[in-house]
Phi, psi and omega in degrees: 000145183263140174321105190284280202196168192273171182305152173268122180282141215282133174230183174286001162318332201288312193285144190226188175188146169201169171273129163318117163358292173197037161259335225073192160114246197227145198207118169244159189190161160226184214012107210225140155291165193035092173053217190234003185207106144317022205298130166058066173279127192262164166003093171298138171308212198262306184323013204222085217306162198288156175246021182256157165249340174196125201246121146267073172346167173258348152258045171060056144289146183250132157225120194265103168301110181271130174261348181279145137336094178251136181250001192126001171287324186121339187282008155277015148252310201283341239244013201226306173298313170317301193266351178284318218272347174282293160352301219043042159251191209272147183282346209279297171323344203278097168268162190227140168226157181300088185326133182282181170294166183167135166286350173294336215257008196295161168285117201274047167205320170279358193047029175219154178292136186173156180215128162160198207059030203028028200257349165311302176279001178290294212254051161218314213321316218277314203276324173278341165290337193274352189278276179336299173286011166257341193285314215287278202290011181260342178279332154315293168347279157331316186262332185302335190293282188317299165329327198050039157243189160263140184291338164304356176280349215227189200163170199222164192182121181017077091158023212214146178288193116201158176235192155335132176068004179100000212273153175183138194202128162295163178303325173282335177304297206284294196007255170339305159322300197300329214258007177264354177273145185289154189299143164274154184308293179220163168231167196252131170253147151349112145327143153292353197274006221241335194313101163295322203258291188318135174096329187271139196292160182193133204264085187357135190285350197273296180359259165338320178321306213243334172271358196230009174120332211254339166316148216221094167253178188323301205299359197264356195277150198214194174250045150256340190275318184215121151311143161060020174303135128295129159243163185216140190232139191246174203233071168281181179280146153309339167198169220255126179098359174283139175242138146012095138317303176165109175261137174228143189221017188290339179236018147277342173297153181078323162299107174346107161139314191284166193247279195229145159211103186291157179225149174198173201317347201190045150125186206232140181254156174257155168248104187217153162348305196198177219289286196325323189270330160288331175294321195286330144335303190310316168298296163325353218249118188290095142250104173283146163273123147279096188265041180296315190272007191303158187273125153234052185280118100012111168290339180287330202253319182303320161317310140357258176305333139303339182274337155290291155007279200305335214266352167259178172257176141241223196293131160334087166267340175212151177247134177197179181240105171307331213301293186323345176327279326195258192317328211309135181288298165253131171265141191229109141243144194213106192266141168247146194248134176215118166268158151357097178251158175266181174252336188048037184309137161329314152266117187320169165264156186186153190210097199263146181225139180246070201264127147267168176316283182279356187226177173209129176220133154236147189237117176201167176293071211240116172272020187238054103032301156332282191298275196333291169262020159283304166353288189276358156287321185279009131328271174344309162106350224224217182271146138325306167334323200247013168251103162279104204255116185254145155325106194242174201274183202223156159256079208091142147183014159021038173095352191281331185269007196241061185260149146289329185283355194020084166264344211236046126265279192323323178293317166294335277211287180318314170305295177314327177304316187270321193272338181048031178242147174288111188245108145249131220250118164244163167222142176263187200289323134002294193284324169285298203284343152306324228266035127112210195015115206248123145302146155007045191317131200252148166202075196309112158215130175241113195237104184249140184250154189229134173279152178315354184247014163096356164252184211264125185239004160180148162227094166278146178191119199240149195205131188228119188172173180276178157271149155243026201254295191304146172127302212270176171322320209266022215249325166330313174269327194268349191220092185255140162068031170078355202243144160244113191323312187290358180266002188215351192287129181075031180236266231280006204219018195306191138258349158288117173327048221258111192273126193076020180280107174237127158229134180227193218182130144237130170242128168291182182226092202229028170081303185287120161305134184214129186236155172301139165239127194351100217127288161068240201291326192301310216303348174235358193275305195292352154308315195270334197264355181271324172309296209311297168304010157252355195280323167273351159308326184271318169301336160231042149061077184210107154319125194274063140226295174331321185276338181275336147313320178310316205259344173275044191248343163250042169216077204284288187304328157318299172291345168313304187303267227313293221269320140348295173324265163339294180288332172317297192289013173080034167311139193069004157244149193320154194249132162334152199268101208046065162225160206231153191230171144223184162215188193192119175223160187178148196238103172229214127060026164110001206223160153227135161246166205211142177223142169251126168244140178244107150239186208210104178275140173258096192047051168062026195237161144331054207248152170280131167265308186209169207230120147241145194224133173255125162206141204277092174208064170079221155279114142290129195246329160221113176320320170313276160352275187323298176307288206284345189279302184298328182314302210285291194300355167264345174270358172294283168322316170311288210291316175313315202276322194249349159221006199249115189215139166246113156258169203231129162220125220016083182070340192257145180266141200277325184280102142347249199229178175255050157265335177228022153239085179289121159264179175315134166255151193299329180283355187248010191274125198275161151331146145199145166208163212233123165303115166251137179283120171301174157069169218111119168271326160229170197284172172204149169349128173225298192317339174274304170313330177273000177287276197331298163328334183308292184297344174263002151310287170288354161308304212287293196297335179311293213298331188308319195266320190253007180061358171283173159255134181237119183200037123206152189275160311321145197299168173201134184256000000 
């Protein structure tokens, strides 16, 4: 999803204070109902999710309301880093937990809770630092009061005030004092030159969690968690728009375990004691299809008809005068292919619901929070107000958990309605990679005229694909003129200076649920648009990195990456005797990365040897973090570029499991190292920015070593 604007700063309209529930202490929160002061606020009922972002204990525990998802990103760390470093308290002290839905927790640029668009530490960075600093001066406060001095005398240092004299009191001391004082009007944030916390690698609060067990994702919810939990495994249709027909359950009856069978909006669930014996329901389990309205595309044939497509132009997404083409001293034409990827995320979608007459609680992985629990009310049957949706850590989900249809929450929603049991509704690996919404299938033909001195003088460029903006909430702001912005972003917005550049759009319609995937639109754009420059580099006998300079001179920061890039990986000096290297550099989320790849083919397949990577994304706030998201997010890019493809023959997807979605294996994994660009007044994106760049990285070097061009995914030699 793309980055809208930056976070606002924050005032004291925004801020609320209240008393911890029940340790006491101190509680910052914002637009908090009824006014702006809370004194001694006794116990919110249960039904009524915590509104604080950050609670001080009386024994100087720190707990940071993560409003965001984490899913492997890291933001239970950096966003925690946000509020110690204003705080000044011991960091050793700091926990962080994941924030239930709420509207306090919304996102302060689409305005409803959600994490994507690599934008959680962008449109926090401002809000969670103003938490901190305001927690700071009220503790000060505090203590200048008990003191009888002034608080400008007074100061904070690793969890602790000090004044005049030698004088010092913890954070848990003051606490309960602090939260009785009035909020201050406004506050002072940090110089960047004064940051102890921000900027420094810091080793993640999740971590211990996630290596020893104890860590708590969805799949983890069990029946010590809810007395009497179910689990239900579902029958979905075989093709997408297919319904229910005429269910025989004669040989699911009587199996040890089972419960229930349920028929629900979009196929039929078993319900049993426990995973297995429902999956094994399932199996037994007799479904006619009605496939009248069902999707029968063919991937061969949905090709077919892009490619015809593509030989026209369509609706305007950039305007330019093509006209030099025609003349152009050498001309480059080329179609590029990007297929259907599932997101495959580690952990299946799961969804556990406890729905009662008046109430609903889920415990799920939701990078949608808002939607999700409006979703499951109107499911439900019940208010948003009366769905208590708690937040779970996630194992993955690369936009598959950020659906506007919330299908696999209303499906659980649905189960539970019916079965009148607390259900947690698993899919198995099977079930993810079937069970629909799809990046895009793509189809790129680009035809660039080059003048005798070897510059570019029109880029025609037609892109054929679905939308995945119509339909949802984003489509009003996201879609001008029939063009859906994700579908051309980093076509129609390059930063290369390209004179005479017309880009247009077809958007299909083909039946397959289709979703943004890590990335969103770059992920098949920045492939067609970094091969192509180099294709056109090599047509006028130009070293492609030199041919990529001509045209970035009013993007200082893009040639910054590029020129970085380059000098890491020893760009121009001679290459070992078979191995061919390339780069690739694009600018998304606010960020720019540049990747140089060195491979070598091995028994006619592809291998990496090794990757360096740069990227440019502003003030960093954890170094760590940044190193692992570009790391994560180039073995993303790898397994899409050397195996990720979903195809359809007659309407059913051929793809499984990952013996045939194959992702990166650990023996396949390249050498890397990854360059971060100083400097920056606030952070932009990371989780994302490193994926576009991959495959045409390694497109390019392939050509470097065998002279082919590879232009369409997944490669094949």
């Amino acid at each position: 999803m793309k980055q809208l604007a930056r976070a606002k700063p924050i005032t004291r309209r925004s801020f609320l204070k209240a008393s911890a529930a029940t340790t006491g202490g101190l509680v910052i929160g914002f637009n908090l109902p009824a006014g702006n002061r809370l004194a001694n606020a006794q116990p919110a009922p249960a039904a009524v999710p915590p509104n604080a972002y950050l609670r001080i204990a009386r024994d100087g525990a720190v707990t940071v309301q993560v409003k965001h998802l984490e899913f492997g990103q890291g933001v239970m760390t950096s966003l925690p880093m946000l509020v110690a470093e204003e705080l000044g308290c011991d960091w050793s002290k700091v926990r962080a937990e994941l924030a239930p839905a709420a509207p306090v927790y919304a996102h302060t640029m689409f305005g409803m809770q959600m994490t994507g668009g690599s934008s959680s530490v962008v449109n926090s960075y401002t809000q969670m630092r103003t938490v901190g600093a305001m927690a700071r001066e009220m503790l000060i406060s505090a203590a200048a009061a008990q003191w009888k001095v002034e608080a400008a005398q007074c100061r904070v240092e690793n969890g602790q005030v000090l004044g005049p004299g030698g004088r010092k009191a913890g954070f848990g001391e003051l606490a309960d004092a602090a939260n009785a004082l009035k909020a201050p009007d406004k506050v002072t944030l940090k110089d960047a030159k004064d940051f102890r916390i921000i900027g420094k690698p810091t080793r993640r609060i999740d971590a211990p969690g996630k290596v020893n067990g104890t860590a708590k994702f969805g799949l983890d919810i069990t029946p010590k968690t809810i007395p009497n939990l179910h689990t239900a495994v579902v029958k979905h249709p075989p093709m997408f728009g297919a319904r229910v027909a005429k269910i025989d359950a004669t040989k699911v009856k009587g199996l040890p375990g089972v419960t229930h069978v349920v028929q629900i909006s979009n196929g039929v669930a078993v319900v049993a004691k426990n995973f297995w014996a429902a999956k094994k329901g399932r199996d037994l389990l007799e479904v006619t299809w009605n496939l009248d309205a069902a999707s029968k595309a063919n991937s061969p044939d949905l090709k077919k008809s892009y490619r015809e497509l593509a030989q026209k132009p369509g609706l305007i997404a950039k305007a330019g005068n093509i006209d030099a083409i025609k003349g152009a001293a050498k001309n480059v034409t080329a179609e590029y292919e990007a297929p259907f990827l599932a997101h495959a995320p580690m952990e299946p979608l799961n969804c556990t619901v406890n729905l009662k007459a008046d109430s609903c609680e889920i415990w799920v992985g939701s990078q949608f929070q808002t939607v999700d629990q409006a979703a499951a009310a109107k499911a439900a049957g019940l208010k948003p107000e009366q769905v208590k949706l708690n937040t779970m850590i996630a194992g993955g989900g690369f936009g598959r958990r950020a659906n506007p249809a919330a299908d696999y929450i209303i499906e659980a929603v649905e189960i539970a309605k019916e079965a009148k049991v607390p259900v947690k509704t698993v899919w198995t690996r099977e079930d993810d990679i079937r069970g629909g919404y799809y990046r895009p299938m793509y189809v790129h033909k680009v035809e660039a005229g080059l003048d005798a001195a070897g510059r570019i003088v029109g880029w025609d460029h037609t892109i054929v694909g679905q939308s995945i903006i119509a339909g949802t909430t984003f489509e009003p702001f996201m879609v001008k003129d029939g063009v859906d912005a994700t579908s051309v972003e980093g076509v129609a917005d390059t930063p290369y200076d390209i004179p005479g550049m017309r880009a247009t759009l077809h958007t299909t319609k083909d039946g397959v649920p289709a979703l943004w995937w890590r990335s969103v639109g770059h992920t098949h754009t920045a492939f067609v648009m970094e091969t192509m420059m180099d294709e056109l580099a090599k047509a006028a006998g130009k070293d492609p990195v030199g041919f990529r300079r001509e045209y970035l001179g009013k993007h200082p920061r893009v040639l910054n990456v590029l020129n970085l890039a380059a000098e890491k990986a020893g760009w121009g000096k001679p290459m070992p005797k078979g191995v061919g290297r390339g780069i690739a550099v694009h600018e998304s989320f606010g960020s720019v990365c540049a990747h140089v790849a060195d491979v070598v083919l091995e028994k006619g397949a592809i291998r990496v040897l090794r990757v360096v990577s740069v990227i440019d994304c502003g003030l960093v706030v954890n170094p760590l973090t940044v190193t692992a998201q570009i790391e994560s997010a180039t073995v993303y890019g790898l397994s899409a570029a050397l195996y990720g493809q979903v195809t359809l023959k007659n309407g059913e997807v051929e793809q499984s499991n990952f013996h045939d979605y194959p992702v990166l294996r650990m023996n396949e994994m390249p050498k890397m190292e990854v360059h971060i660009v100083p400097g920056g007044k606030e952070p932009t994106g990371v989780g994302e920015p490193g994926t576009p760049p991959v495959a045409p990285a390694v497109a390019n070097a392939v050509f470097a070593l065998t002279g082919k061009r590879l232009r369409e995914m997944p490669f094949k030699i």
